[in-house]
N, C-alpha and C positions, 0 to 999 in steps of 0.2 A: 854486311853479309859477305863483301866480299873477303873480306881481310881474314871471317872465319873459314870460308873455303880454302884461302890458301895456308889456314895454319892445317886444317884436315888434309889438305895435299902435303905438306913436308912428310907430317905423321903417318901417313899411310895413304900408298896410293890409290887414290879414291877421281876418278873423272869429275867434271861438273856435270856430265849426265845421270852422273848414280846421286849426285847430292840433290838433283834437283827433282830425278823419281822419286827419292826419298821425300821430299818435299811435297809433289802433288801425292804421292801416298800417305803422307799424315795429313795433309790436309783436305782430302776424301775421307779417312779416317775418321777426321773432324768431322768433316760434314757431315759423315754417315751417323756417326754415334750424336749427333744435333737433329739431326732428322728423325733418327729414330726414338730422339729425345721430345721433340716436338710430337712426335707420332703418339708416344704413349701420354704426355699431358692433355693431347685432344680426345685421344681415347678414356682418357681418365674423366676429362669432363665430359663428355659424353657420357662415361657413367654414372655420373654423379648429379647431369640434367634427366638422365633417366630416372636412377634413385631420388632426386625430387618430385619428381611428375609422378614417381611411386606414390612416396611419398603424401604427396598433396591428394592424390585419388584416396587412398587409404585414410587421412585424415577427415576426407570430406564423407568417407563412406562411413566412418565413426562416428561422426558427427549427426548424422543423418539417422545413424542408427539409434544413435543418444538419445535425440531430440522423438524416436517414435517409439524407444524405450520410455524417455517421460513424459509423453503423452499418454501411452498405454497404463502407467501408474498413477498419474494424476487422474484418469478417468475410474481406473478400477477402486483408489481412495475418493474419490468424489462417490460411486456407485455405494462403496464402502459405509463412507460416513452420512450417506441417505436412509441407505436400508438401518446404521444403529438409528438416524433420529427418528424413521417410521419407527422401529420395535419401540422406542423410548416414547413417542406417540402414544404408539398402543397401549403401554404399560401403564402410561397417566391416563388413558381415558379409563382405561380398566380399575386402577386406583380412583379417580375422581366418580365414576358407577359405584364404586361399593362404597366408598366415601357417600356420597349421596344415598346410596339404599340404607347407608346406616343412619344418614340424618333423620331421612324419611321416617323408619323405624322409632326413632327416639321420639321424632316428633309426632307420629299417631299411639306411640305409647300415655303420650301427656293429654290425650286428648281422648274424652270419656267415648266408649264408641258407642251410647246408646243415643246420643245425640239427633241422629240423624235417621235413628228407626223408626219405622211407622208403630204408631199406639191406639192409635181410636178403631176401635173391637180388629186390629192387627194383631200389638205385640202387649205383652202386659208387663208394667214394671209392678217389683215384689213390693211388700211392706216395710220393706228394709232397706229399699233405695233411697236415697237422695244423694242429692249433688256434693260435689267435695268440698265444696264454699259457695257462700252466700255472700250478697251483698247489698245494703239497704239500697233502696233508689231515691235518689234526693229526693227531698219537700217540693222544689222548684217543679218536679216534673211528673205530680202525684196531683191526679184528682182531690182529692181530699189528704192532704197535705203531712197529716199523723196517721195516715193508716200504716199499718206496718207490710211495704211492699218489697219481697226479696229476687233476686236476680242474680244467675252465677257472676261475678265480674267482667269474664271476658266478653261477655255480652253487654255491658254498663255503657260502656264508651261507646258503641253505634245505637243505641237508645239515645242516648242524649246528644250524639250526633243531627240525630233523625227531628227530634221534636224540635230544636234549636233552629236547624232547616226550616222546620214547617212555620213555627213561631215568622222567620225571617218573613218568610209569602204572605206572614198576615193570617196565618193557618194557626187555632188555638188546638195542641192534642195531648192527650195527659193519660199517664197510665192507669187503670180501674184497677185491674188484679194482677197478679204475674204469679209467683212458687206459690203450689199448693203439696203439701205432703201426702201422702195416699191415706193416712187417719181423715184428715182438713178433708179431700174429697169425697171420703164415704161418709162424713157427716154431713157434707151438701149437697150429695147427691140421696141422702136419705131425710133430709128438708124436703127437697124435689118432689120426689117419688112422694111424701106428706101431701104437700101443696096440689100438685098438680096432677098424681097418680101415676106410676109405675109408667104405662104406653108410656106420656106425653114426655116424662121424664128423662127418658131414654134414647129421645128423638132432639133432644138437648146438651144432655148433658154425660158424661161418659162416666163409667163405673171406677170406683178406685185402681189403682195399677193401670189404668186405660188413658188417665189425661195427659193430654201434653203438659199441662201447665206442674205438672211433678217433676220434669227434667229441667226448671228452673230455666227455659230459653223462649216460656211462652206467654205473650201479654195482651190482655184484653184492653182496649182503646178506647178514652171516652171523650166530648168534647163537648164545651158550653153550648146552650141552648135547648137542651135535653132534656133536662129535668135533673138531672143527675142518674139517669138508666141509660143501660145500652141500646136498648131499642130505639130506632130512629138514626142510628149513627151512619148508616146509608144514604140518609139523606141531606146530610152537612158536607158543607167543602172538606172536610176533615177527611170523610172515607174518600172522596174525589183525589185529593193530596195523597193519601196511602196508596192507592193504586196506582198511580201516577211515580210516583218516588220510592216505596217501603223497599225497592228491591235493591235500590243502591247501596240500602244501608243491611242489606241481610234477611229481610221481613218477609214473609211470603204471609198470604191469605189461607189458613188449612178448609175450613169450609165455603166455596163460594155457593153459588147459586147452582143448583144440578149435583150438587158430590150425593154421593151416597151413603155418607157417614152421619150426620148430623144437619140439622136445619142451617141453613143461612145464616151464618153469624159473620158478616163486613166488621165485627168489631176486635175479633179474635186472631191474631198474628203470630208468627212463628219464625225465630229465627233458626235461619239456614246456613248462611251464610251469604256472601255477596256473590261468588262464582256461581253459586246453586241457583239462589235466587234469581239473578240475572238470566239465566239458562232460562228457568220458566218460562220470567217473564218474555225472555224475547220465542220461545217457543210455543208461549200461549197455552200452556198446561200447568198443571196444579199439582202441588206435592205427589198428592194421596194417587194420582193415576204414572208416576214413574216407576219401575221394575227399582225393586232394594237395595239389588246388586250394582246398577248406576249410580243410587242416591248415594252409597257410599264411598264409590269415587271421590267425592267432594269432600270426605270428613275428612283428609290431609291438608284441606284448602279451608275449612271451616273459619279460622279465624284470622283469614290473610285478609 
């Protein structure tokens, strides 16, 4: 340092108080422009801890907003995809109703509706009715083993449900007569009216178009000890058994004691059906005093 002051003093006269204000003046200089170098890095990060703390509010406040945006859309598709599966709900039950009214339909179409009308001096089947099939009833379960006793089908199977039963209890029950055609009844009801004269006839026996036993669902019941007649059939475990059991299997009693159709005939049975019959019996009334408009209720149930 010194050696270059005195080559600046040969070259130009210069003091060592001018070289040395020159000296504290750049090195204030210095200082100054470090300080205010200093100044502005502080101030810079101070900007820059500010623009973070920005920053981080602004992230957290997105965030927050996100998260109440996807709550708000998860709920609104939650609400979304409820209301389609109620309508889709609704649609199948509305499909599965007419689905079912259409079953319903097909299946009271298959099923004769005069079944379940009332007949004895009620409703009168024509000359020209009969059932749409026949079918014999075994030997095994026929009084008299050749006679020719016919029965629609779908009535076959709780017949010989029913006597198999009885048979089981030690009960002997066997069918006397069952379809009779409306000619077949005006010829035995004009035996009748012969034998026994018109009154007595008629307090028996019903006029052609008037029997039940023409709709092929109706069977008169006989059982050893008898003689081989119906009368007396009240008095055997047989009628005990039918009262007892007929309605499980569909059978209802059409004349009991007190109707006002016909005499008392415990031997003369009528299928109904099970729902029907059951009904009866647990209500303790008899076909002939139900409203028509009820008993048909049942003809969709007839052969369930």
């Amino acid at each position: 340092m010194q050696a270059t002051i005195e080559k600046l003093g040969r070259r130009m006269p210069i003091s060592k108080e001018m070289v040395v204000s020159t000296l504290a003046m750049t090195i204030g200089i210095l200082l100054l422009v470090s300080g205010y170098g200093f100044y502005r890095v502080e101030k810079l990060s101070t900007q820059v801890n500010t623009l973070a703390l920005a920053l981080a509010s602004t992230t957290a406040i997105f965030q927050i907003a996100l998260s109440e945006a996807t709550s708000t859309i998860d709920i609104a598709l939650a609400t979304e995809r409820q209301n389609i599966q109620d309508k889709l709900g609704e649609v199948q039950d509305q499909v599965g109703s007419v689905t079912g009214t259409v079953d319903d339909l097909q299946k009271l179409s298959s099923i004769d509706s005069q079944l379940l009308a009332k007949y004895s001096k009620v409703f009168f089947l024509s000359d020209t009715y009969a059932p749409a099939r026949l079918v014999e009833i075994p030997a095994t379960y026929k009084y008299i083993e050749n006679a020719p006793l016919q029965i629609i089908p779908e009535v076959l199977p709780y017949v010989e449900k029913m006597l198999d039963a009885a048979k089981d209890d030690g009960v002997d029950i066997y069918a006397s007569s069952a379809y009779r055609s409306f000619n077949t009844q005006s010829a035995l009801k004009g035996q009748y009216k012969v034998t026994y004269g018109a009154g007595t006839a008629n307090s028996f026996s019903a006029d052609q178009g008037y029997s039940e036993h023409q709709l092929g669902t109706t069977i008169d019941f006989i059982t050893t000890g008898t003689g081989g007649i119906l009368e007396g059939f009240d008095k055997k475990p047989a009628y005990q058994w039918m009262v007892q059991n007929a309605y499980r299997y569909g059978f209802v009693q059409s004349y009991p004691p007190g109707n006002g159709y016909y005499i008392y005939e415990p031997w003369h049975w009528r299928f109904v059906g099970v729902k029907l019959a059951t009904s009866l019996h647990k209500s303790g009334t008899f076909f002939y005093q139900m409203d028509q408009r009820k008993i048909d209720t049942y003809l969709i149930s007839l052969f369930d």
